[in-house]
C-alpha positions as CSV (number, residue, x, y, z in Angstrom):
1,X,-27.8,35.1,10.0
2,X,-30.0,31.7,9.3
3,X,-30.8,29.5,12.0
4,X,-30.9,25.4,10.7
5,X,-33.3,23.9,13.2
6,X,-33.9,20.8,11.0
7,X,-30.3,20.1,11.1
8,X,-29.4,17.1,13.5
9,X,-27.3,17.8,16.3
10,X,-23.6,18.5,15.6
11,X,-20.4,17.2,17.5
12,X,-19.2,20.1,18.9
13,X,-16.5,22.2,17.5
14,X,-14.2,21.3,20.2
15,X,-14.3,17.7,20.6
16,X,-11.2,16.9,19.2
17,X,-7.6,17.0,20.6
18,X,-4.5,19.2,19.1
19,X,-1.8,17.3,18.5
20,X,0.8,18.9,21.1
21,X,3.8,16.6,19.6
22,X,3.2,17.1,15.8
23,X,5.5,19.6,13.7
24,X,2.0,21.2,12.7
25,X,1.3,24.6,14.4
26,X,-1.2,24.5,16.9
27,X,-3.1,27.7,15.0
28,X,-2.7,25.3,11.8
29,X,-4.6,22.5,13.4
30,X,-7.2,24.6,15.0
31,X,-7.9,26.1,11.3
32,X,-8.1,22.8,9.7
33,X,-10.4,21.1,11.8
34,X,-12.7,24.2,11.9
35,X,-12.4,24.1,8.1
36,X,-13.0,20.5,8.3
37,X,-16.2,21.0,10.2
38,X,-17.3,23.5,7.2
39,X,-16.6,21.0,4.9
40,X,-18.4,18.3,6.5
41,X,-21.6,20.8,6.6
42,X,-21.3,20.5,10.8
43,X,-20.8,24.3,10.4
44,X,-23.0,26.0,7.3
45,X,-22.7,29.6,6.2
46,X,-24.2,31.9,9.1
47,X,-23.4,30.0,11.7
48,X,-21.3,31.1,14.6
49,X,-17.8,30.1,15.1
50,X,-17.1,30.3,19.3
51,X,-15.2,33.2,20.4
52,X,-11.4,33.3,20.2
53,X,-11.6,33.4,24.0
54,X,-14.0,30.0,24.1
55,X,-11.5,28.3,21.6
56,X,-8.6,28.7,23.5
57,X,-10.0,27.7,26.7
58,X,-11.3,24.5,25.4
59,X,-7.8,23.8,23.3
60,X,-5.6,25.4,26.4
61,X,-4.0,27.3,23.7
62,X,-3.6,31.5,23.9
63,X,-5.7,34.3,22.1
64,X,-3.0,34.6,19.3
65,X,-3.1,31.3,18.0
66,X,-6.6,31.1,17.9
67,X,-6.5,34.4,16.3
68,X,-4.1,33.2,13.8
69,X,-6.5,30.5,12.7
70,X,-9.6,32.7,12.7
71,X,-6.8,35.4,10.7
72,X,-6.2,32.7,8.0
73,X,-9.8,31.3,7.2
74,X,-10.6,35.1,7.0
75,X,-7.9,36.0,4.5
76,X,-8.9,32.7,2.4
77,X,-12.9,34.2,2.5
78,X,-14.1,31.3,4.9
79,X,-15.2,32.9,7.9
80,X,-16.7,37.1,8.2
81,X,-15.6,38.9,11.1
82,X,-18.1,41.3,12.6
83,X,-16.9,43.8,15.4
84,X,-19.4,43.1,18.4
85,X,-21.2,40.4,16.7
86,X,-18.7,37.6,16.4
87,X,-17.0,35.0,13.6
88,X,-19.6,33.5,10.9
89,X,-19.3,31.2,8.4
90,X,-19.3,32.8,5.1
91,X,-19.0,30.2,2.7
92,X,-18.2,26.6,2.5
93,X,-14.9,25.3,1.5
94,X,-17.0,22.8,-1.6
């Protein structure tokens, strides 16, 4: 996949906070700020999304509802999944 060297450096995917009291699911709010960050061009097509394992450690939040994030921005074409490889960014949300 492309590398974008002459990109400036990006806020990290997990610098933001879930909202533990809101009536939004957790997985709902992990999959809109990731689709937020494709939006905002902080994450481009080819680029890596972290691991489902990595996301849930930094948002203390299990496997499954990272999965069910990574699940739905599949489904809606915005992220490939490649067995072995990892999650990319297919295309942006514009």
């Amino acid at each position: 996949m492309a590398h974008h060297a002459n990109r400036p450096p990006r806020m990290a995917i997990t610098d933001c906070r879930l909202n533990r009291q809101s009536f939004v699911p957790l997985y709902q709010q992990i999959k809109d700020l990731l689709l937020d960050r494709i939006e905002h061009g902080d994450l481009a097509v080819g680029d890596v999304i972290p691991s489902e394992v990595q996301l849930g450690a930094a948002f203390a939040v299990s496997r499954l509802t990272v999965r069910q994030a990574l699940y739905e921005l599949r489904v809606e074409g915005y992220v490939i999944r490649e067995k072995g490889r990892g999650t990319f960014v297919r295309r942006s949300a514009v």
